[in-house]
Structures are given as C-alpha cells and as structure tokens.
C-alpha positions as CSV (number, residue, x, y, z in Angstrom):
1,X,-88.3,41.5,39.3
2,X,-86.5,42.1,35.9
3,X,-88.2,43.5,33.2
4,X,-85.6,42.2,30.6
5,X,-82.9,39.5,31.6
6,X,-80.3,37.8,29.6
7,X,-77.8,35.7,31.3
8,X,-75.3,33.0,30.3
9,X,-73.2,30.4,32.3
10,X,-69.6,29.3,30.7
11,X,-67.8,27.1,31.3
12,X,-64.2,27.1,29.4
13,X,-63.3,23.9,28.8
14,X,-61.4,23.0,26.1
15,X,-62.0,26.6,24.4
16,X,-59.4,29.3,24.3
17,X,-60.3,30.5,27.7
18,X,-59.2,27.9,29.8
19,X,-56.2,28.6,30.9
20,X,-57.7,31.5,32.7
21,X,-61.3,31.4,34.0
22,X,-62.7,28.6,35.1
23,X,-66.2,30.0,35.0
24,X,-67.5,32.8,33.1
25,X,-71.1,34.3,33.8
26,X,-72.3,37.3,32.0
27,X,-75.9,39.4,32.4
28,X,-77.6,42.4,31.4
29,X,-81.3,43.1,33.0
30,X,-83.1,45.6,33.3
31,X,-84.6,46.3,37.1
32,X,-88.1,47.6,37.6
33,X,-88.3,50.4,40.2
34,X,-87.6,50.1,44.3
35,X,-86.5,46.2,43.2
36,X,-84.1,44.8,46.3
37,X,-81.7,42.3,46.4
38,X,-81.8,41.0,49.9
39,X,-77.9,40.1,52.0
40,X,-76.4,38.1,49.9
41,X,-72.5,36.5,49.5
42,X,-70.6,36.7,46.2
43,X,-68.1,33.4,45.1
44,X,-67.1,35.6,42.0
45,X,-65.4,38.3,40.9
46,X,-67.8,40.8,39.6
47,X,-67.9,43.8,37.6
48,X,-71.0,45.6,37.5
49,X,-71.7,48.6,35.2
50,X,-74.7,51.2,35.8
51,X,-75.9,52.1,32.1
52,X,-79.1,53.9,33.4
53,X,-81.5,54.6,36.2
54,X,-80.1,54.4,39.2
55,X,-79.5,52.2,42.4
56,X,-77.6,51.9,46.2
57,X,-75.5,49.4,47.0
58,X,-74.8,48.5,50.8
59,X,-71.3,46.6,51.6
60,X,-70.3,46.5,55.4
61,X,-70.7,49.8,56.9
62,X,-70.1,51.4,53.3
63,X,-72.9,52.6,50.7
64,X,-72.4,53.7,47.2
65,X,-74.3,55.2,45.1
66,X,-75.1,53.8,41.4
67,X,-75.7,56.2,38.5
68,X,-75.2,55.8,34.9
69,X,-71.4,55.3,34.0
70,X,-70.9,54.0,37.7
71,X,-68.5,50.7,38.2
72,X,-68.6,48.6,40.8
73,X,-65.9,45.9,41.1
74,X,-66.4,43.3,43.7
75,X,-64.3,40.2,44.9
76,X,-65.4,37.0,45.6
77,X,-66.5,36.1,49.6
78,X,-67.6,39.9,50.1
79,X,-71.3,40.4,51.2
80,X,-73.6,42.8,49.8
81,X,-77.6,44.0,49.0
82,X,-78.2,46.7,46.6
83,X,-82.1,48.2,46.2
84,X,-83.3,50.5,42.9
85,X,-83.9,53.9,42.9
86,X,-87.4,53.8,43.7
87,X,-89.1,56.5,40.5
88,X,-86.6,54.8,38.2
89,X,-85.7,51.1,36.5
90,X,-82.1,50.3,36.7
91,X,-80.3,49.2,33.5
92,X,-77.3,47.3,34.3
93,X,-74.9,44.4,33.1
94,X,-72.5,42.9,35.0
95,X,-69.6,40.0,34.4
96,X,-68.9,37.7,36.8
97,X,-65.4,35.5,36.8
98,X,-63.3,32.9,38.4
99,X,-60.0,31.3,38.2
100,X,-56.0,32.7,37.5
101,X,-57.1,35.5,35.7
102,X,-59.7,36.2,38.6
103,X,-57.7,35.9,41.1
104,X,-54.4,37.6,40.0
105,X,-56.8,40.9,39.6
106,X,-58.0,40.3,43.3
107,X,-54.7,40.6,44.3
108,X,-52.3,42.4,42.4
109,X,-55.0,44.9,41.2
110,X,-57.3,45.0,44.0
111,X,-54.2,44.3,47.0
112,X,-56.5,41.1,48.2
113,X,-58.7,43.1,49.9
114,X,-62.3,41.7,51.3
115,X,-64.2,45.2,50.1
116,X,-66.1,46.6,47.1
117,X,-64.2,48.8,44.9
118,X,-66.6,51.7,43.4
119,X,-66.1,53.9,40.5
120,X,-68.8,56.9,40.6
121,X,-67.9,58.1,37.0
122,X,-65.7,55.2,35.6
123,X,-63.4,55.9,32.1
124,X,-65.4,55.6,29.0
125,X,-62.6,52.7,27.6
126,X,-63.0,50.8,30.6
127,X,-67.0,50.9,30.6
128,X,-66.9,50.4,26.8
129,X,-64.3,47.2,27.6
130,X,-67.0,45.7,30.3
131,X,-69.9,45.7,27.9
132,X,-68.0,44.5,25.1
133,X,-66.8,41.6,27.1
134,X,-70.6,41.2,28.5
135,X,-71.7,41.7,24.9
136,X,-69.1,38.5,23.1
137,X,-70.4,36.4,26.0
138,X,-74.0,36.8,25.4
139,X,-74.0,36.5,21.8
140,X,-70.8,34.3,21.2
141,X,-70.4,35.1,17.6
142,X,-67.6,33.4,15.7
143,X,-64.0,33.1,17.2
144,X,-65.9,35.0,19.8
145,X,-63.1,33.7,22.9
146,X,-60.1,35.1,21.4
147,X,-62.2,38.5,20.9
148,X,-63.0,37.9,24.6
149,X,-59.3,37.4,25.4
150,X,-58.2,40.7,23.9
151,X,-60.7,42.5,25.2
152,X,-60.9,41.8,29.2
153,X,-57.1,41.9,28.4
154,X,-57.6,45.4,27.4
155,X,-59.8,46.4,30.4
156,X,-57.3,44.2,33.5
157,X,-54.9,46.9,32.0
158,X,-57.1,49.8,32.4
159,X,-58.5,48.6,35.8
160,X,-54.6,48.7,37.1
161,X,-54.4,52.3,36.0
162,X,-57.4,53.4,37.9
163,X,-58.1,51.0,40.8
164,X,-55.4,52.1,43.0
165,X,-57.0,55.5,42.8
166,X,-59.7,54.5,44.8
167,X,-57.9,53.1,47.6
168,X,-55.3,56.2,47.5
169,X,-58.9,58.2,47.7
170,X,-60.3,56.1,50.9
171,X,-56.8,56.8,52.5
172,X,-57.0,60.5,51.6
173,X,-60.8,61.2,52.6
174,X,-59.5,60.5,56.1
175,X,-55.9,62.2,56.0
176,X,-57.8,65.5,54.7
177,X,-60.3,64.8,57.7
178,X,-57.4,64.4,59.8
179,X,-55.5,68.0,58.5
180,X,-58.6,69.9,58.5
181,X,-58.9,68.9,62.8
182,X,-55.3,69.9,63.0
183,X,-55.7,73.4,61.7
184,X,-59.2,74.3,61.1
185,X,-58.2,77.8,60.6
186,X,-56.4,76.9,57.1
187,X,-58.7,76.8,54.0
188,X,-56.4,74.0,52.5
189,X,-55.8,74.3,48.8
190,X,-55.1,70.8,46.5
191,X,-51.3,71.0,46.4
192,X,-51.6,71.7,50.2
193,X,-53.2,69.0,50.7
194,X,-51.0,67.0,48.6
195,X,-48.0,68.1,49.7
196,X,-49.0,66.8,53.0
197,X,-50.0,63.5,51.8
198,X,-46.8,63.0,49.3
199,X,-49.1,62.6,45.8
200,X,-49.3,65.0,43.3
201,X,-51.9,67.3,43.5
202,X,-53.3,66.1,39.7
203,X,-53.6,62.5,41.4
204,X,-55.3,63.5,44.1
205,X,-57.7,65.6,42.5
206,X,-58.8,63.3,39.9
207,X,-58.9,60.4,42.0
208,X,-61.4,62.1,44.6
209,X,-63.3,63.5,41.3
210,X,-63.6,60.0,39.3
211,X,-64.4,58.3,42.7
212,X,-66.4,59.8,44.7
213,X,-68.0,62.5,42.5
214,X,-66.6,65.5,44.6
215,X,-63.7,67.4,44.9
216,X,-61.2,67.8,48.0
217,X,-62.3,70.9,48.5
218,X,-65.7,69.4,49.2
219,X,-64.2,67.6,51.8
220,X,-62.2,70.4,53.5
221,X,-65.6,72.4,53.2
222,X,-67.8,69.6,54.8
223,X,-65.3,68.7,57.9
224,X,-64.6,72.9,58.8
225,X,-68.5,73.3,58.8
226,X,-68.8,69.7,60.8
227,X,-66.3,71.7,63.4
228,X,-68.1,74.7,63.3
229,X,-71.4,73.4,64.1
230,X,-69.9,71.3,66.6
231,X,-68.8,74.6,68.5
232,X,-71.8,76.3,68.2
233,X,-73.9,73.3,69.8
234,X,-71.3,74.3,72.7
235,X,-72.5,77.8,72.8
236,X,-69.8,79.8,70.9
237,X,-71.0,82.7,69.5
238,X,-70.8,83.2,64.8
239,X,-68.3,86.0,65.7
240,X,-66.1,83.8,67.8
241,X,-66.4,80.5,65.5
242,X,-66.0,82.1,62.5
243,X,-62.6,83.9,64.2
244,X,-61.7,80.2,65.2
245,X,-61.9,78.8,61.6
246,X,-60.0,81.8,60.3
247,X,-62.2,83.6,58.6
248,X,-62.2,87.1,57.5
249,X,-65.8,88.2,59.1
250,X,-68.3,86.9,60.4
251,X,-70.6,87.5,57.5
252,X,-68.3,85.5,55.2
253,X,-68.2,82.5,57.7
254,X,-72.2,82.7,57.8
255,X,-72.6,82.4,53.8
256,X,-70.3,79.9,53.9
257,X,-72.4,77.8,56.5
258,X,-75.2,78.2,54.8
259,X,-74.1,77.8,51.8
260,X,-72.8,74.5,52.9
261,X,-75.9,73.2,55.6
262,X,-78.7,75.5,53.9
263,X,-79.2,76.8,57.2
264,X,-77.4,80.1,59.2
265,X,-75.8,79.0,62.0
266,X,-78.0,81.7,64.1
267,X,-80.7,78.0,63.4
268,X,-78.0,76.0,65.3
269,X,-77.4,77.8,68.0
270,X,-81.2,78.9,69.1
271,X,-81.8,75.1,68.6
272,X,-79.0,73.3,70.7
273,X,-78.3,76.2,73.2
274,X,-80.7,76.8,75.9
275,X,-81.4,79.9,76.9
C-alpha cells in the first residue's frame, strides 16, 4: 500500500509530443515497509529511480538490489515483482513510455534485448533528467511538452553513454570468472584483466563500479576463494591450497579467506572432511 501516490496518464495527441510517444505515464509514491508487487508483465518502457529506502527487484533468474540513486530501466514484454525493504518505506518515481521514441531506445540503446537494465549508483544528470521529466508530467506547467522534449532528450543521450556499460559489465563478470578458473594462481590486476578482454582498464573499472557497486577485484577475490573452498571440501590441506592459488604463505592465504568468507578455512575443512 502507498503511503503517498501521484500518478498521471497522457495521452499526446495533438500536443508537441506526438510525434514520439504515444502514451506517457508518470508516478512518484512512496511504499510503506515489506510492500510486494506480485509477477507481473510490463507493456511499457519504464525507468524507475530509487530516491530513498530501499527495495529488491526479481527479473528471470536475476535480482537487483534498489538503493537510493539506483536506476532501473526496463522494456516493455519483460516480467518482473519487486518487494520493499522490510524496516524501511521506499521512495521512488518512475516514467513509463511508448511509441518511436520508446522503441528506438529499446533497440539502439538497449540492443532489443528482453531483460532489465540496472544501474546501482546511476549519474547524478541522468537521475536529475528522470525526475525532471517525472516532475513536468505531474504538474504540467505552461509550455510544459516542449520542456519535456528537451529534457528526456537530454537523458536518451545520457542513457547511450552509460547503458552499454552494463551489458559490457554482464559480459565481463563472466569473462573475469572465466580467467580467474584458467589461472587461479594470478591475482589479476584491472589492466590485466582488461587487456584480456580488449577494453580499457578505466571502462572496465567504472562500468563494474557504477553497475554493480563493486570492483573487479571483488570479483577476482570472490571466484579464487569460491576455488579455494571448493578444494578444501576435497580434502586439500591450507598449506597446499594456498600453494595452488599462488600465494606467498599460508598465513596470507588464511587472512585472505577469512577476510573474504568471515571464516578460516581450518571451519571448512573440519566441516566437509570426515575424519
């Protein structure tokens, strides 16, 4: 249940809009705590902005986070349910579109693909762009459409600066995976990693950090300690995994674990290796 709601329906006929959208819809609410919004199928273009509290969204086998200053972009046809943090109300205002201008972004920005497009931090111009355009829409103030125009103008061109970013980062989560299985022993810096993948190491760095909220390092970390506890739960001993991921002692591949896990790796080996 929303404990504020304001929500308008346009239609753009025979105002400066509509040569592009053929319907316009534009919300902000505010969600009271644990709130759900069961399965349900889009038939517009949405852009939903997080401006406080916080919330999960669930899209196919995928979940993202939402957190103030999270973006969510998602095309028509895909299905989705998102539920609200449970201790916190969730302050959010979205825009929903259809028609050229809908669709050209679906498929020249967003390469017509049937997922949902998450930002975890997204540019302040481009968040400032969204509410503005949610904002002209709700209160329609004088010559409000070309004001509109200009504006969503303004953020299609941000959104083809920074969109491809996420895909290059789903693409790059699993060639790091990939690397890190290939030569578990290497500690992989960013222009390694690059390097291997043929982007600069600036792109890929931001791109993991404005998308997912973590660096590649994080990565590389998560997926040598993913191998490591693999090979203990085989019964290798911390002096032989720690050799097998290249590390320098021991010792330094035990801080590292539990560093990571919050647990030695002594804990996964008395658990998953009978004696």
């Amino acid at each position: 249940m929303s404990t504020r709601r304001r929500v308008t329906h346009i239609k753009p006929r025979d105002t400066p809009l509509e040569n592009d959208f053929s319907k316009v819809l534009a919300v902000e609410e505010r969600l009271r705590p644990a709130h759900h919004f069961p399965p349900r199928k889009l038939h517009y273009l949405t852009f939903e902005l997080t401006r406080a509290g916080a919330a999960v969204t669930h899209s196919g086998n995928d979940q993202f986070q939402l957190k103030s200053g999270s973006l969510i972009i998602m095309p028509s046809g895909i299905r989705f349910e998102t539920r609200v943090d449970p201790d916190h109300e969730w302050d959010t205002c979205y825009l929903m579109i259809k028609g050229r201008w809908a669709n050209m972004i679906e498929h020249k920005i967003l390469g017509g693909q049937s997922k949902l497009f998450h930002h975890a931090q997204a540019p302040t111009m481009l968040r400032n762009s969204l509410q503005h355009a949610v904002a002209l829409a709700l209160n329609q103030p004088p010559d409000w459409h070309w004001a509109f125009l200009q504006n969503f103008c303004q953020m299609t061109n941000l959104l083809s600066q920074t969109t491809p970013t996420i895909n290059t980062t789903r693409n790059s989560i699993a060639s790091i995976r990939k690397l890190v299985h290939l030569s578990p022993n290497r500690e992989w810096s960013v222009p390694e990693l690059a390097a291997e993948m043929n982007i600069s190491p600036s792109t890929l760095w931001h791109g993991f950090k404005s998308t997912t909220g973590h660096t590649p390092a994080a990565i590389v970390r998560r997926e040598r300690m993913v191998i490591a506890r693999r090979l203990l739960e085989q019964g290798l001993s911390v002096v032989q995994v720690a050799d097998y991921l290249g590390y320098s002692s021991p010792y330094s591949f035990s801080r590292s674990f539990k560093t990571e896990t919050g647990f030695p790796p002594s804990h996964i080996k008395s658990i998953s290796v009978p004696k």
